[in-house]
C-alpha positions in Angstrom: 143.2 -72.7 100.9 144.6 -74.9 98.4 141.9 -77.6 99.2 139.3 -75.1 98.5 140.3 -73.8 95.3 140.7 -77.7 94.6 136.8 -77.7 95.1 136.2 -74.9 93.7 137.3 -76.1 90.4 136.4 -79.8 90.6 132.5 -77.8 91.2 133.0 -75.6 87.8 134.1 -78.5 86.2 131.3 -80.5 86.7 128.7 -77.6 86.4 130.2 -77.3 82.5 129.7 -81.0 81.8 126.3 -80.8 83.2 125.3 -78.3 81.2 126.7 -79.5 77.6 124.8 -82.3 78.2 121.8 -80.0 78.5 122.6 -78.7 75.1 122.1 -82.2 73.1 120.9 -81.2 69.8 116.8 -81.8 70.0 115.7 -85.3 68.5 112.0 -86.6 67.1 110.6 -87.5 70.5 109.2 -90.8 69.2 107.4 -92.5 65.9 105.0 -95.8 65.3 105.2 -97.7 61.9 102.4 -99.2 61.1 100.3 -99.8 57.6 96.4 -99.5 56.1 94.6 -102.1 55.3 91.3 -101.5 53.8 91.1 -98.1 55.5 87.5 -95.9 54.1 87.1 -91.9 54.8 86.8 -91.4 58.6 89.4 -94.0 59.9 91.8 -93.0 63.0 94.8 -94.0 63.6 96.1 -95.0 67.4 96.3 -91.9 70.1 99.9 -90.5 70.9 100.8 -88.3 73.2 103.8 -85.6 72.6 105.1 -84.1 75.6 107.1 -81.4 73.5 110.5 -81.7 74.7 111.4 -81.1 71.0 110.6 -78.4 67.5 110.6 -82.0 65.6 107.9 -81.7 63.2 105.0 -84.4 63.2 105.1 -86.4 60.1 103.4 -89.0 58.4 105.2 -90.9 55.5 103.6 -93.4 53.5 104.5 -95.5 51.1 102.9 -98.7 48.9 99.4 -97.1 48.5 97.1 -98.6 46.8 93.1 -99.3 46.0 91.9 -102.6 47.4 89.6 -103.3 44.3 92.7 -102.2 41.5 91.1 -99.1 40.7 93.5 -96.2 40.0 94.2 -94.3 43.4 94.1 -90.9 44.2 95.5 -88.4 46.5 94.2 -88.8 50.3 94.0 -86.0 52.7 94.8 -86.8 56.7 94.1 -84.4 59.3 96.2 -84.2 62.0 93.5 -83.6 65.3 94.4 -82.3 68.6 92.9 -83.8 71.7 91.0 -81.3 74.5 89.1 -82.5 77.7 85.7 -82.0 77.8 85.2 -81.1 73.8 85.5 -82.6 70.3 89.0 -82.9 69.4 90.7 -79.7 67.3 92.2 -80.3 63.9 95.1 -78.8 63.4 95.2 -78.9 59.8 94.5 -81.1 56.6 97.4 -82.3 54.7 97.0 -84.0 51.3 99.5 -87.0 50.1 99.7 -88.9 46.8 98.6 -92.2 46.7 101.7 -93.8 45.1 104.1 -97.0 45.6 107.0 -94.9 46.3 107.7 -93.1 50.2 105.7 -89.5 50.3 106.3 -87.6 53.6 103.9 -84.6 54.5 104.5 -82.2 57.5 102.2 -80.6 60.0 105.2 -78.8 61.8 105.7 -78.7 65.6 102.9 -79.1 68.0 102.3 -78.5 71.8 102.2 -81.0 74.5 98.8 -82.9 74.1 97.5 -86.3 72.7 97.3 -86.1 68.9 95.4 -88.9 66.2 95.6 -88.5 62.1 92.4 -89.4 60.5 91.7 -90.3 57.2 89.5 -87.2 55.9 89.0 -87.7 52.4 89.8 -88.2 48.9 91.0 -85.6 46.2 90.6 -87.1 42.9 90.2 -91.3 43.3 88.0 -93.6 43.8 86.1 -93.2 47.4 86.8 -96.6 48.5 89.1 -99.0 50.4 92.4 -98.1 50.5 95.9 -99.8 52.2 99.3 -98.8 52.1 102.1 -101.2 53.2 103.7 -98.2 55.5 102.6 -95.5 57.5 104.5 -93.7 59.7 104.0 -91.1 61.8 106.7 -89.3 63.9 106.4 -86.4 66.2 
């Protein structure tokens, strides 16, 4: 009897550990670093895919922005766009960011399990031509 109680609580035990290892706090599932170089309206960025294992918002941050000709930049908007089989890809929504030299973060929240892409929709109140940044990340 006394082996099986024995058992019994070695098995609890290890069902408790199990499971507080379940209960990790939730982390960003993943991020790419990249930059801009001489990016127009209409540019993508690579595909990703986030399996949504997370509530980790997606992000982009940027930093170092800049006109490629010196002209005085703007603010550029990026739409975050959802992929579906079979049909044009959804956006999801369009986020405006300064074009400065200093890091500026925007935040299209938490997003289902598909492939996303930002593109580069537009420009607020700059110059409409080529623009770089020295970062850009996105993390989802």
């Amino acid at each position: 009897m006394r082996t099986f109680a024995r058992r019994l609580a070695t098995s609890a035990a290890a069902a408790l550990a199990a499971t507080s290892l379940l209960a990790a706090p939730a982390l960003a599932e993943g991020s790419f670093t990249s930059s801009l170089s001489s990016w127009m309206v209409g540019k993508d960025t690579r595909t990703w895919f986030d399996n949504d294992h997370d509530s980790a918002s997606t992000n982009i941050t940027m930093g170092g922005c800049r006109t490629t000709n010196g002209a005085s930049p703007g603010r550029m908007q990026f739409k975050l766009i959802k992929h579906r089989t079979a049909l044009p890809g959804k956006a999801i929504a369009t986020n405006t960011m300064s074009c400065s030299s200093s890091n500026v973060t925007t935040r299209y929240g938490a997003q289902d399990r598909s492939y996303y892409h930002i593109n580069f929709a537009g420009v607020v109140d700059g110059p409409t031509r080529y623009y770089s940044a020295s970062t850009f990340k996105v993390s989802y």
